[in-house]
N, C-alpha and C positions, 0 to 999 in steps of 0.2 A: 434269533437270526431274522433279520426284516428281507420284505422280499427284493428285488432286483429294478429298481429304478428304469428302466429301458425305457426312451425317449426315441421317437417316428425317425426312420435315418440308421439304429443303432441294431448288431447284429444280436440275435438273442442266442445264438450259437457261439459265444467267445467271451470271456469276459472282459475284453479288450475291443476298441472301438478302433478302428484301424486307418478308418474313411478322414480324410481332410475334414478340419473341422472349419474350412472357408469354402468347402465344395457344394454346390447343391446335392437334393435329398433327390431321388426319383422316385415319382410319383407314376401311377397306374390312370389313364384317360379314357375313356369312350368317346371314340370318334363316328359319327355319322356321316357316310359317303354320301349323296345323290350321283349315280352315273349314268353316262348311257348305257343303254341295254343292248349290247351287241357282243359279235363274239372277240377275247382276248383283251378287254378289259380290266378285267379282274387280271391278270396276267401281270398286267398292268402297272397298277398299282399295289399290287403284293409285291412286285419285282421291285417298286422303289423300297421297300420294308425293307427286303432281304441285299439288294446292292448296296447299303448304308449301312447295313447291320443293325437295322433294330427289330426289336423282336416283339412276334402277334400272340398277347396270348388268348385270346379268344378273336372266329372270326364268325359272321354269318352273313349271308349273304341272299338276296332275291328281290325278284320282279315285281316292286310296287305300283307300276301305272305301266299298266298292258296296254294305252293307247297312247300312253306319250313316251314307252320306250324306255323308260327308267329304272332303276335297278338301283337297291339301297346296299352299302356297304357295309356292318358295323364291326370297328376293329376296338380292340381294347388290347390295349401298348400300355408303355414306361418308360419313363426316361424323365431328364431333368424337364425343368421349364423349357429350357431355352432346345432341348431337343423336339423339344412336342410343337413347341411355332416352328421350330423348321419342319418337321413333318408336315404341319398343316400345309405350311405355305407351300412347300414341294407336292401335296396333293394336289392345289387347288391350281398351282400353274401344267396339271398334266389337261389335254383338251376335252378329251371326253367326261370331264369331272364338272359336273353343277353347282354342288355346294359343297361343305365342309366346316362340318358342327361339332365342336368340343361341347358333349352335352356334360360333361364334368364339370364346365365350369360356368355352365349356362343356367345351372338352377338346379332346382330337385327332379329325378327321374326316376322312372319305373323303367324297375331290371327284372328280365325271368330269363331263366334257362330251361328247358328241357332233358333231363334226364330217365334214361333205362337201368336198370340193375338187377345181375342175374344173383342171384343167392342160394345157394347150395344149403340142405341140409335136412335134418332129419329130430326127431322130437322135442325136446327141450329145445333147439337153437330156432328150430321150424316155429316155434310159438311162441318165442321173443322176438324173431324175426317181423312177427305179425304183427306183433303186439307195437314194435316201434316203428313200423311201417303207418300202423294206426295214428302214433300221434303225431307225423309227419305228415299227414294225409295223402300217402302214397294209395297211389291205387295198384289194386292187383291187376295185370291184365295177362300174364299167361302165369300156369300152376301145372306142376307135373308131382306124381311124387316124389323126388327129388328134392325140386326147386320151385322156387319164385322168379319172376319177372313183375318188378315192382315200374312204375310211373310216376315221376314226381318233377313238379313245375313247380317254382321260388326261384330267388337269388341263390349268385353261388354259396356263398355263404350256409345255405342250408340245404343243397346240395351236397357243398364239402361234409358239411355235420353228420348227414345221412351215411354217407358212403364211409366215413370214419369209424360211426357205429357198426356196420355191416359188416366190414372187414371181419373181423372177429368170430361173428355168425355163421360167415364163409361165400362174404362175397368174390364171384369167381368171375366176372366183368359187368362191363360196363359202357354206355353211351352219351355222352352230352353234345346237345346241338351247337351250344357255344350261345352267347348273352344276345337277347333281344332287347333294343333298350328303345323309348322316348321320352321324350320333357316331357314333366308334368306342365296344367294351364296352355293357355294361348301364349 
């Protein structure tokens, strides 16, 4: 039996492709806000996200130039093409908005997230736990006998990986700050 063909677009939950085969695929973007930095902004512009119905899946937000008042956005959304230029351009005509950077489709960037993770357990699970915290390069930063409180900074991607493994061990929660992203180069 060969494996399962699945092409970008197609559900790997069905053996049946259901989606219009003349429709766009939707795709996942990193967008970069510059705004002003004052209060009910961010209100703002989440509220055009949520009035339109598209959906954030990662957001972070903070104060990059404490003297010129600015405040960076970075949202990571999905949607087709033609939803993602309309988001932009409905960003950029709100007024307190500066700029407005598809760094998806600007070149190569560098993505971290920050994550915490609490981990329950006790002998054997307690020292695999370690043991794959080791090659993840988590760090320890609280320990009880109980538990771990691990620390780990990558993409999500190896975030996800982490927290997958863990499950099992007896991960009992969890923290992520959501995607920090910028372009590589000038």
């Amino acid at each position: 039996m060969s494996a399962l063909n699945i092409s970008k677009g197609m559900s790997s939950h069905s053996a049946y492709d259901l989606r219009d085969p003349n429709g766009q695929i939707e795709e996942s973007h990193t967008l970069a806000i510059m705004v002003e930095n004052e209060p009910g902004v961010l209100a703002r512009v989440i509220g055009l996200f949520s009035g339109r119905g598209y959906n954030i899946d990662s957001l972070t937000v903070a104060e990059v130039d404490h003297l010129g008042h600015k405040s960076r956005i970075t949202v990571v959304t999905r949607g087709t093409p033609a939803v993602i230029e309309q988001i932009k351009a409905q960003l950029g005509r709100i007024v307190v908005v500066y700029a407005v950077n598809d760094l998806t489709v600007e070149g190569p960037v560098v993505e971290r997230e920050l994550g915490l993770f609490k981990v329950k357990g006790q002998g054997d699970k307690r020292v695999e736990a370690l043991r794959i915290a080791e090659i993840f390069r988590a760090n320890v930063v609280d320990s009880t006998l109980e538990s771990f409180v691990f620390e780990l900074v990558g993409p999500i991607s190896k975030l996800d990986a982490f927290a997958d493994l863990m499950r099992p061990l007896g991960l009992i929660d969890m923290a992520r700050t959501g995607l920090a992203a910028l372009s590589r180069g000038l």
